[in-house]
ZAZA-909576 format. One line per 10 residues: for each residue x, y, z of C-alpha. Coordinates in steps of 0.1 Angstrom, whole numbers. Last residue first. Layout:
ZAZA-909576
X,Y,Z  ...
This chain:
ZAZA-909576
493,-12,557  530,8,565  545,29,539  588,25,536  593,33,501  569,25,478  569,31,438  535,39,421  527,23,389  546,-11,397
519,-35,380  490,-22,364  458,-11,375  470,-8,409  455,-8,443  470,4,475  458,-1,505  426,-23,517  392,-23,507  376,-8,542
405,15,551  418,9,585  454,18,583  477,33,551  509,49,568  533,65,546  572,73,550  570,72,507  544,73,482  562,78,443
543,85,408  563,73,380  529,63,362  494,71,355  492,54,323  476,19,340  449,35,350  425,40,380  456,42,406  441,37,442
455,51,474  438,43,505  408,16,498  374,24,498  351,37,531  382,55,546  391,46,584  433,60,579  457,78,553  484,92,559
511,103,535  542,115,547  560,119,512  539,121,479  553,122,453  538,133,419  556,123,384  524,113,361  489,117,363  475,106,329
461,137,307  483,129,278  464,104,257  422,104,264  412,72,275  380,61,253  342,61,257  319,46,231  302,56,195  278,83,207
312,101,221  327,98,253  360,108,271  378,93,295  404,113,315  432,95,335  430,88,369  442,86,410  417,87,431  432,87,470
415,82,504  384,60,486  348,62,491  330,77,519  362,94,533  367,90,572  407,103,574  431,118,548  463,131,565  488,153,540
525,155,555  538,165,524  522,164,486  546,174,461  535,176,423  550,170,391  516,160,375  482,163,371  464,157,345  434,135,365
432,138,404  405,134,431  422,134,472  401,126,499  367,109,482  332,117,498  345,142,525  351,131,560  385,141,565  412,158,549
443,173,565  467,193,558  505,200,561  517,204,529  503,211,493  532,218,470  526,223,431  546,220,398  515,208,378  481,208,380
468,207,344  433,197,348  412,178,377  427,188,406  401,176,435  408,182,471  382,172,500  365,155,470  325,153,467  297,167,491
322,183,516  324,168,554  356,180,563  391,204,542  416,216,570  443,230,548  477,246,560  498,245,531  487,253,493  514,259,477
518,273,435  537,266,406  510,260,388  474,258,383  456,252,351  427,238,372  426,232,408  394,226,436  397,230,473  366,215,496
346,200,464  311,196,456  280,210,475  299,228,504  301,216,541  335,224,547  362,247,538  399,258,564  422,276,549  451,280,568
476,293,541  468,291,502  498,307,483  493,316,449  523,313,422  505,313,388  469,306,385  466,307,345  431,294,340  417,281,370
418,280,411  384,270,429  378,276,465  349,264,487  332,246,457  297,247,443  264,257,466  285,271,491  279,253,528  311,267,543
346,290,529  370,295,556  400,321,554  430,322,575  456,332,542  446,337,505  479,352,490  490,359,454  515,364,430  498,354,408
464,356,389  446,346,359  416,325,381  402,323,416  369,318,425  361,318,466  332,308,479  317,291,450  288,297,426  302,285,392
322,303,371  311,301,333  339,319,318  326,350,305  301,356,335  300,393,334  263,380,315  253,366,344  238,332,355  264,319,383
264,282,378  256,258,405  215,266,407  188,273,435  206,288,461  187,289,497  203,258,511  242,269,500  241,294,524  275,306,510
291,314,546  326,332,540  347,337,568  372,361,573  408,367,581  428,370,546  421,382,508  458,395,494  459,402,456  499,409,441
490,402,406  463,404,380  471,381,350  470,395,318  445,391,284  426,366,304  410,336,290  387,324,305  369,359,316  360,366,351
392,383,362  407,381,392  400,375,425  362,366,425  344,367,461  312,352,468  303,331,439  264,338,429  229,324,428  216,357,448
186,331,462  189,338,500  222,363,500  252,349,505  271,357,538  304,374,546  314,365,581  334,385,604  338,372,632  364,345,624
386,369,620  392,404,612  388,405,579  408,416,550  406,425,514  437,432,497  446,448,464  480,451,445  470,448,409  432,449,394
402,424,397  393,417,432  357,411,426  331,410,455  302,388,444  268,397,437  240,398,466  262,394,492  251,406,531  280,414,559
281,396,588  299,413,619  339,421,629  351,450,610  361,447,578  391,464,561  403,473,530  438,472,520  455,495,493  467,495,454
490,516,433  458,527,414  444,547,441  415,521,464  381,538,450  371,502,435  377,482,466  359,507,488  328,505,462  331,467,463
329,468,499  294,492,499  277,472,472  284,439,488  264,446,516  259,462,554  282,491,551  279,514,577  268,492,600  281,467,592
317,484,599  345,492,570  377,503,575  396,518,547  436,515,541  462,525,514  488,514,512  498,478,510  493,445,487  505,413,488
537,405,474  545,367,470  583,370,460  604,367,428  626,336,427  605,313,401  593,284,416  595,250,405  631,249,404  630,221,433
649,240,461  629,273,453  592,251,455  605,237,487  618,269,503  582,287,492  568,260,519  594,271,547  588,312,533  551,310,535
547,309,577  572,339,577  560,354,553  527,357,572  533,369,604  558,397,586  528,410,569  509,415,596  486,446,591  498,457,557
């Protein structure tokens, strides 16, 4: 596969991390190889044309490539068997949703909740994915492939590892720019860059195990990053968050490294830090075990945001740790605490 070696060599420092902490298995992110096909616009102006190279790959897998030009989607392009990769080639080439196709854009894996197995070894790297989120009408995709309710985003990911998204930007989608869900197992996220979508830059649920390096999440709806359901073991390094309504959203999440993040310009507060309510007709109560409990975070910037930097909703959310930090400019102030010594400091400047 057309740079291969490029790109281990960027994972391997972040994979280091996960190794060095037990978080991550020792079994290496594989993308696919093999087989090749080259697609131009021309030939293949839509959806229908790339999913028909995808499909005719041999069942050990292959590559397919697009040429440089915008390619029309009027139902997403699924990934959902071993050892395939879809590729661009760059910026230029720019897969665009349809006016009112109501869709995600691409789907690696499968689009069921619950998967019988996960599909490994995907690769989808070196394009851009424009969701023209001003001519969709609704959120959720309405089709009945849709066993899991998936929502229109760029990119949906769910029941696979062993996987690679690398030098991809997802804009203006009507949901999220990339979602992860329900059994993401050892996915590497490398230079992806999402902005201008409806809700959320990078969204995580019942992920693990997993890096995410390399971000450059601005000006989304809702949370540059939001991990909102059992995100646990993780690594997200060397990003930066800025303008979006809240920087960093996070219930039942825990065990996580963040390194050398920088949060800048959000509307509300740099860092949400919660546990899950939930309501009933009689009145709305804490829900036990979904606190966020046992993250670090180590190089933590955050600067100009509309609320404070860092704030820790509940008083369960505990044994979390901030340390070589700089907190500067933020409207309300630092770090706030609803309890005393939730989060332990080590040398963070305000």
């Amino acid at each position: 596969m057309r740079n291969q070696p490029t790109l281990l060599r960027r994972i391997l420092p972040a994979l280091g991390i996960l190794l060095l902490s037990g978080w991550l298995p020792v079994q290496a992110l594989s993308p696919s190889a093999g087989t090749t096909v080259v697609l131009h616009p021309d030939a293949a102006p839509g959806d229908r044309e790339i999913q028909r190279a995808l499909d005719q790959l041999p069942a050990t897998g292959g590559v397919v490539v697009l040429a440089p030009g915008t390619y029309a989607i009027h139902r997403p392009l699924q990934l959902n068997r071993n050892h395939l990769t879809l590729r661009g080639s760059g910026d230029g080439t720019i897969l665009r949703l349809a006016d009112g196709a109501d869709c995600p854009v691409i789907i690696l894996g499968s689009t069921a909740a619950n998967p019988a197995r996960p599909v490994h070894e995907l690769c989808l790297a070196d394009l851009m994915i424009d969701g023209n989120r001003r001519h969709q009408a609704v959120e959720r995709w309405n089709d009945p492939s849709n066993l899991s309710g998936i929502q229109n985003n760029g990119i949906m990911i769910q029941g696979v590892s062993n996987s690679v998204v690398e030098h991809v930007v997802a804009a203006h989608c009507r949901s999220g720019g990339l979602v992860t869900a329900n059994g993401t197992r050892r996915l590497m996220v490398n230079g992806f860059t999402s902005y201008d979508n409806q809700f959320d830059g990078l969204a995580c649920y019942r992920t693990e195990n997993s890096v995410f390096t390399g971000l450059n999440l601005h000006d989304n709806q809702a949370a540059g990053i939001s991990l909102d359901l059992d995100f646990d073991h993780n690594v997200i390094s060397d990003s930066t968050l800025s303008g979006n309504d809240l920087g960093i959203f996070m219930r039942r999440s825990s065990s996580n490294q963040f390194s050398d993040v920088t949060i800048r310009r959000s509307h509300h507060d740099g860092v949400f830090m919660a546990q899950w309510v939930g309501c009933t007709p009689t009145g709305c109560r804490l829900i036990p075990q979904t606190e966020c409990a046992g993250n670090r975070f180590s190089g933590l910037e955050i600067y100009d945001c509309g609320g404070v930097a860092f704030r820790v909703h509940d008083a369960a959310c505990i044994n979390n740790v901030i340390e070589d930090g700089i907190f500067s400019g933020n409207a309300s102030g630092g770090l706030v605490q609803a309890g005393a010594n939730l989060v332990r400091l080590q040398d963070v400047l305000d």
